[in-house]
C-alpha positions as a Markdown table, in Angstrom:
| # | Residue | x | y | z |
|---|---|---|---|---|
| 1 | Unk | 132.8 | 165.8 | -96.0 |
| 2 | Unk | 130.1 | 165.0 | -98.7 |
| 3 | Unk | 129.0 | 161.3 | -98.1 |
| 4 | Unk | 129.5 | 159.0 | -100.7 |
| 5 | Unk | 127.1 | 156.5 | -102.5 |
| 6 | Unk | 126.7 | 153.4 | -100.4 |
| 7 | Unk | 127.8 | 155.1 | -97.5 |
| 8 | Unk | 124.6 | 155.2 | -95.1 |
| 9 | Unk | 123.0 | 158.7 | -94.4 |
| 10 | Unk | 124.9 | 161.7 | -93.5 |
| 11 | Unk | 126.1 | 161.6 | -90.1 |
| 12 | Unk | 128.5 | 163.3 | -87.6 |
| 13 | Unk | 131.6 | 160.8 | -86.7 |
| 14 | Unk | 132.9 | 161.1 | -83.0 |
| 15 | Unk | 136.8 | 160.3 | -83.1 |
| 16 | Unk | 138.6 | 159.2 | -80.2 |
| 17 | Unk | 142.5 | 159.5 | -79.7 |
| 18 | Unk | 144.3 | 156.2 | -79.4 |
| 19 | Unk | 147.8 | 156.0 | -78.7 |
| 20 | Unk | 148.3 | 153.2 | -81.4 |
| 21 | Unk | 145.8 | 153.1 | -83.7 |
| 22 | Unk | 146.8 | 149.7 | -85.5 |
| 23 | Unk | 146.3 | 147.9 | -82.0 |
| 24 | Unk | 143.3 | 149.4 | -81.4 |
| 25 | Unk | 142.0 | 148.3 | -84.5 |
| 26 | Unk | 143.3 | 144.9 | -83.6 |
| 27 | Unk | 141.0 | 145.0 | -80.4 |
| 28 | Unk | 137.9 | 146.1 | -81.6 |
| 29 | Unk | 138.0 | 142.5 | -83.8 |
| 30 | Unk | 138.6 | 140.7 | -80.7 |
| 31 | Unk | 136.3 | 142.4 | -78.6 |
| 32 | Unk | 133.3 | 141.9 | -81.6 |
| 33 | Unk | 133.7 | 145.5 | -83.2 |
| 34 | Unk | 134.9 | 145.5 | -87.4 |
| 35 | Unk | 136.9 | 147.8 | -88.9 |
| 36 | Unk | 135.5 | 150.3 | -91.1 |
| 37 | Unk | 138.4 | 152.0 | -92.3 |
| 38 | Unk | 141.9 | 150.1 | -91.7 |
| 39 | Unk | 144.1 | 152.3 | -90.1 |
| 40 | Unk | 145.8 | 154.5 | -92.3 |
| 41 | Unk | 148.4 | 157.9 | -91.9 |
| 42 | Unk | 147.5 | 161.6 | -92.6 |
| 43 | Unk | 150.6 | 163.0 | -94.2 |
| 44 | Unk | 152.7 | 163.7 | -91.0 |
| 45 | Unk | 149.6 | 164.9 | -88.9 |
| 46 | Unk | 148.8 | 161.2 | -87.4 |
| 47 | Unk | 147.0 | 158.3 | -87.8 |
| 48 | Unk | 143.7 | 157.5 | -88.5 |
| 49 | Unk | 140.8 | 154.6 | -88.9 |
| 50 | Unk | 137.3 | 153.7 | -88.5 |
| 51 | Unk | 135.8 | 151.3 | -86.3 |
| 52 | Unk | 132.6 | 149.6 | -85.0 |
| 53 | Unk | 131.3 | 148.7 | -82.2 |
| 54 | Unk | 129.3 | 145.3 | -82.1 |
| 55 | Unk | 126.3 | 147.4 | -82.5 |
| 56 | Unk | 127.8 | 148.3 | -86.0 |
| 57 | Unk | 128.3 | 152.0 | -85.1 |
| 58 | Unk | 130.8 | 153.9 | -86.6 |
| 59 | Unk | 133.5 | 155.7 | -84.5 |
| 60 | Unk | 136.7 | 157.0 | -85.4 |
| 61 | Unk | 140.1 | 157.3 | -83.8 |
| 62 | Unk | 142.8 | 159.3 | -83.9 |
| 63 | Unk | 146.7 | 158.2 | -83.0 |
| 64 | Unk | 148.6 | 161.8 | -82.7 |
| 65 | Unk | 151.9 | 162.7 | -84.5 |
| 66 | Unk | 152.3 | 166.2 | -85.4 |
| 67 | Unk | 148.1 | 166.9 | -84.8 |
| 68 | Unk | 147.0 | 166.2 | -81.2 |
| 69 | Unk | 143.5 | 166.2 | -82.5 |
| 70 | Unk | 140.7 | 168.2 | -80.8 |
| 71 | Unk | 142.2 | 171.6 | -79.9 |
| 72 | Unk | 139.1 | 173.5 | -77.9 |
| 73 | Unk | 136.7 | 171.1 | -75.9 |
| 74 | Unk | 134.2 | 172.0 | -73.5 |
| 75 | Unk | 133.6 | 175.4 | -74.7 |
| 76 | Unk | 131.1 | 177.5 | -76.6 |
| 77 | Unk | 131.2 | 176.0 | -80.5 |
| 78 | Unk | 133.0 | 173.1 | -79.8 |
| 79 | Unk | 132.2 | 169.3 | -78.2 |
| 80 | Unk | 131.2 | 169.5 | -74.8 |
| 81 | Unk | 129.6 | 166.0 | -74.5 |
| 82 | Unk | 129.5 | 163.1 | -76.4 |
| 83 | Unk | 126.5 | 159.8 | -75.9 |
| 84 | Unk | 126.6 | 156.6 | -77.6 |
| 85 | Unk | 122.5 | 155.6 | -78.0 |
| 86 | Unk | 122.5 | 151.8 | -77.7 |
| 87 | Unk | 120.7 | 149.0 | -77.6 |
| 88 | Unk | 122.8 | 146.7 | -74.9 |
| 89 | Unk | 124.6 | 148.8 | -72.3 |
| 90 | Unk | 126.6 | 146.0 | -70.6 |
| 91 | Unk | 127.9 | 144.3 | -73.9 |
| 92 | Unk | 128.6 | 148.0 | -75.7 |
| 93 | Unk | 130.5 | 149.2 | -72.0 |
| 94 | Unk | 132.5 | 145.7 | -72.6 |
| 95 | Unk | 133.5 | 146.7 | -75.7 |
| 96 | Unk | 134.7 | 150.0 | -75.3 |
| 97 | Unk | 136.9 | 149.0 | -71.9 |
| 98 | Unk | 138.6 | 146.2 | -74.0 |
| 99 | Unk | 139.0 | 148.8 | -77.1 |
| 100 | Unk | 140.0 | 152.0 | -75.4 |
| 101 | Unk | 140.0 | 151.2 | -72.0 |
| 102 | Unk | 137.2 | 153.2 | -70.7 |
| 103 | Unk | 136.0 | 153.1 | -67.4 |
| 104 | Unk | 132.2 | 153.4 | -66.4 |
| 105 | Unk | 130.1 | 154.8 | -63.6 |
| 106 | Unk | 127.1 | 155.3 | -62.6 |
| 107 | Unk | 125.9 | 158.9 | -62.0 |
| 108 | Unk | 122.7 | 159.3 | -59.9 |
| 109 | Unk | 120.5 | 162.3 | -61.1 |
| 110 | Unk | 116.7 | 163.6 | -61.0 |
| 111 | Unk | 114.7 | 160.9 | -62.9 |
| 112 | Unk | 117.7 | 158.0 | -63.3 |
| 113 | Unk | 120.8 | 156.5 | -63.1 |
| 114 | Unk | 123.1 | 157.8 | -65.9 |
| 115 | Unk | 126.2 | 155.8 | -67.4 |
| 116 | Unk | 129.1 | 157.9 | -67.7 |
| 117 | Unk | 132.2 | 156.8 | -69.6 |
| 118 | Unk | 135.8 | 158.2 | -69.0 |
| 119 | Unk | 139.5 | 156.8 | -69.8 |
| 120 | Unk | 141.0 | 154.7 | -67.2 |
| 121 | Unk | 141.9 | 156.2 | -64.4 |
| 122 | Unk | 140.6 | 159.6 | -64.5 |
| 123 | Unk | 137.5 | 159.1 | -62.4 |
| 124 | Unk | 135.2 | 161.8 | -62.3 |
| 125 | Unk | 137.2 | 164.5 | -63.6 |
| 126 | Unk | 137.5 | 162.5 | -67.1 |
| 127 | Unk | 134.1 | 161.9 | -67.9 |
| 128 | Unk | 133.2 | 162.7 | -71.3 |
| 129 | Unk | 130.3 | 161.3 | -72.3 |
| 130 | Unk | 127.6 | 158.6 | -71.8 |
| 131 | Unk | 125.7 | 155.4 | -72.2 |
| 132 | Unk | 122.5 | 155.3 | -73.0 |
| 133 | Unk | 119.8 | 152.7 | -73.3 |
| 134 | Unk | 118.4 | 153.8 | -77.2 |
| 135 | Unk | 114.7 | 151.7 | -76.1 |
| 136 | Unk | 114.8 | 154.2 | -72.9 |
| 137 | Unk | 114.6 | 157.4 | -74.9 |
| 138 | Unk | 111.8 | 158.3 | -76.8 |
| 139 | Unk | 113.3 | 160.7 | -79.0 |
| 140 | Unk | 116.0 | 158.4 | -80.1 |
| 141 | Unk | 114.2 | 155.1 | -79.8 |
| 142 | Unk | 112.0 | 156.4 | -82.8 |
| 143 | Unk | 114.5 | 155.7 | -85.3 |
| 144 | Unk | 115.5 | 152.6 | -83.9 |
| 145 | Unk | 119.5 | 152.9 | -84.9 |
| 146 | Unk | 122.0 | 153.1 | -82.3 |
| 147 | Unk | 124.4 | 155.8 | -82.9 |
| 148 | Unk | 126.8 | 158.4 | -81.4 |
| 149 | Unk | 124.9 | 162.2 | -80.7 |
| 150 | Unk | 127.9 | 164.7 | -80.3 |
| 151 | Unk | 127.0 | 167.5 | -78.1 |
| 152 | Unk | 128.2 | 171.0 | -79.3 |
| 153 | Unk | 128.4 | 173.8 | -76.2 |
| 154 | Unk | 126.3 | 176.7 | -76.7 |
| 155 | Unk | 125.6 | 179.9 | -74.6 |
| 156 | Unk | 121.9 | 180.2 | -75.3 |
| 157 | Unk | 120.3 | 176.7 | -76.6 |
| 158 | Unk | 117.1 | 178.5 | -77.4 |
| 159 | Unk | 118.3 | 180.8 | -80.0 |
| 160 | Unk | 120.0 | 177.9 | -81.1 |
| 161 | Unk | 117.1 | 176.2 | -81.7 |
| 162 | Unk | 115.2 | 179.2 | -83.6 |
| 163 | Unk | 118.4 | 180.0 | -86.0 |
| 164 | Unk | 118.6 | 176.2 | -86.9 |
| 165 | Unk | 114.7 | 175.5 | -87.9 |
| 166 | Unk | 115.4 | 178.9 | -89.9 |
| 167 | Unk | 118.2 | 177.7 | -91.6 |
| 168 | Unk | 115.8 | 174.1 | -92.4 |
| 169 | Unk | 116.8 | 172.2 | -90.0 |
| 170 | Unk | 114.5 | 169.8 | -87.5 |
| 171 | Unk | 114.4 | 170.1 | -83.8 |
| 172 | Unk | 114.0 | 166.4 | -82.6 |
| 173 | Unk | 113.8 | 168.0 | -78.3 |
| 174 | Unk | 113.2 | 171.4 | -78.2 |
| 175 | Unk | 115.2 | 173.1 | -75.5 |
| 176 | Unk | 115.0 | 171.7 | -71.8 |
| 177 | Unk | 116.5 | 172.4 | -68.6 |
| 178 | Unk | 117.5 | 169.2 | -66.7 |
| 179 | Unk | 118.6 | 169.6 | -63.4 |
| 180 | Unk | 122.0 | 168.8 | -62.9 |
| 181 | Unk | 123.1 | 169.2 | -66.8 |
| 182 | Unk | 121.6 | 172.4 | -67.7 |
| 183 | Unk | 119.8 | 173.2 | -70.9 |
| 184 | Unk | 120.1 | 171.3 | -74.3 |
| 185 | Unk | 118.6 | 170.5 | -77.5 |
| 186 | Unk | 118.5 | 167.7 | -79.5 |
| 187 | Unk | 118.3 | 168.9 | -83.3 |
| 188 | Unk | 119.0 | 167.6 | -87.1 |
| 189 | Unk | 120.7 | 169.5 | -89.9 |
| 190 | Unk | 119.3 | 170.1 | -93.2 |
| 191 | Unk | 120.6 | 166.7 | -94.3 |
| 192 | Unk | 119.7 | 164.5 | -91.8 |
| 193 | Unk | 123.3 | 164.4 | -90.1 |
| 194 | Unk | 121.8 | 164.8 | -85.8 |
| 195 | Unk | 123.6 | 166.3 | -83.4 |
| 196 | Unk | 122.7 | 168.5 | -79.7 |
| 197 | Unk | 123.5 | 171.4 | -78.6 |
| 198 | Unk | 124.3 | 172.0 | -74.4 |
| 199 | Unk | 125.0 | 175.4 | -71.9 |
| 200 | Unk | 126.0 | 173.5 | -68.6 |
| 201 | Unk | 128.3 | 170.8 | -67.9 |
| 202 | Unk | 127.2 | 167.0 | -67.8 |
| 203 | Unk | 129.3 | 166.5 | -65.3 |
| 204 | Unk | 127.4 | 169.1 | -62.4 |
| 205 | Unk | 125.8 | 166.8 | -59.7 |
């Protein structure tokens, strides 16, 4: 979708499903998010708004009807992984349990402690994404603005990598193996919009 004057720069937006979308509007005010984008229907296929967090970054969600939403997750060429850079972990982790009820954990791995997010009630096998402290990271902190960073799964990041600065695109983390996640890349498309690309799974231990 072409961004529109006054809009901010171009930017991916990381929906979540809701199961009422008007309430969960309601409790992002109460919990010190805004609304965006007042909840509003998509013909027949469901229900849709914009929030924010009390960061003031933008998230969608998504209440079902005839559309579940996301139809291929975890794969190759679609979101694997989603991780909300931020500038207060407690207070965003606050926000999101009273919004959407997500739980958090902490996940032990070479060189930290990882916050992992997942809906209530699914425990490990939910996990989805993750909190991050944006000051921690230098490859986020340079811009200074807290944001979502959807994660797209790729079979080989490194080719990846190569096609996009071809195509004029910016490689903000080359491609690096973590143990415990796998390989990933943090890049940029031509317009400024960021996203990463990931082979492994966030959740292997």
């Amino acid at each position: 979708m072409r961004s529109a004057p006054g809009q901010g720069p171009p930017a991916w937006t990381v929906y979540f499903q809701s199961p009422d979308a008007d309430a969960t509007a309601d409790a992002a005010r109460q919990a010190g998010g805004g609304v965006a984008m007042a909840p509003v229907d998509v013909m027949e296929q469901g229900r849709t708004a914009i929030l924010t967090d009390p960061a003031g970054v933008p998230f969608g969600i998504w209440e079902p009807a005839r559309r579940k939403g996301i139809e291929a997750a975890g794969e190759a060429g679609s979101l694997c992984w989603a991780e909300l850079y931020t500038p207060d972990i407690a207070r965003t982790a606050a926000f999101y349990h009273s919004t959407l009820g997500w739980e958090t954990s902490a996940v032990t791995f070479p060189g930290g402690v990882y916050t992992s997010v997942n809906p209530a009630g699914t425990g490990d096998e939910g996990m989805f994404g993750g909190l991050v402290p944006l000051a921690d990271d230098p490859v986020e902190a340079e811009s200074g603005t807290p944001y979502w960073l959807p994660y797209i799964g790729v079979e080989d990041p490194d080719a990846v990598v190569a096609r996009a600065a071809e195509l004029g695109g910016r490689v903000r983390m080359p491609a690096t193996s973590l143990a415990g996640v796998g390989r990933l890349a943090r890049l940029e498309d031509p317009y400024g919009a960021r996203f990463a690309v990931l082979k492994g799974d966030p959740r292997q231990t």
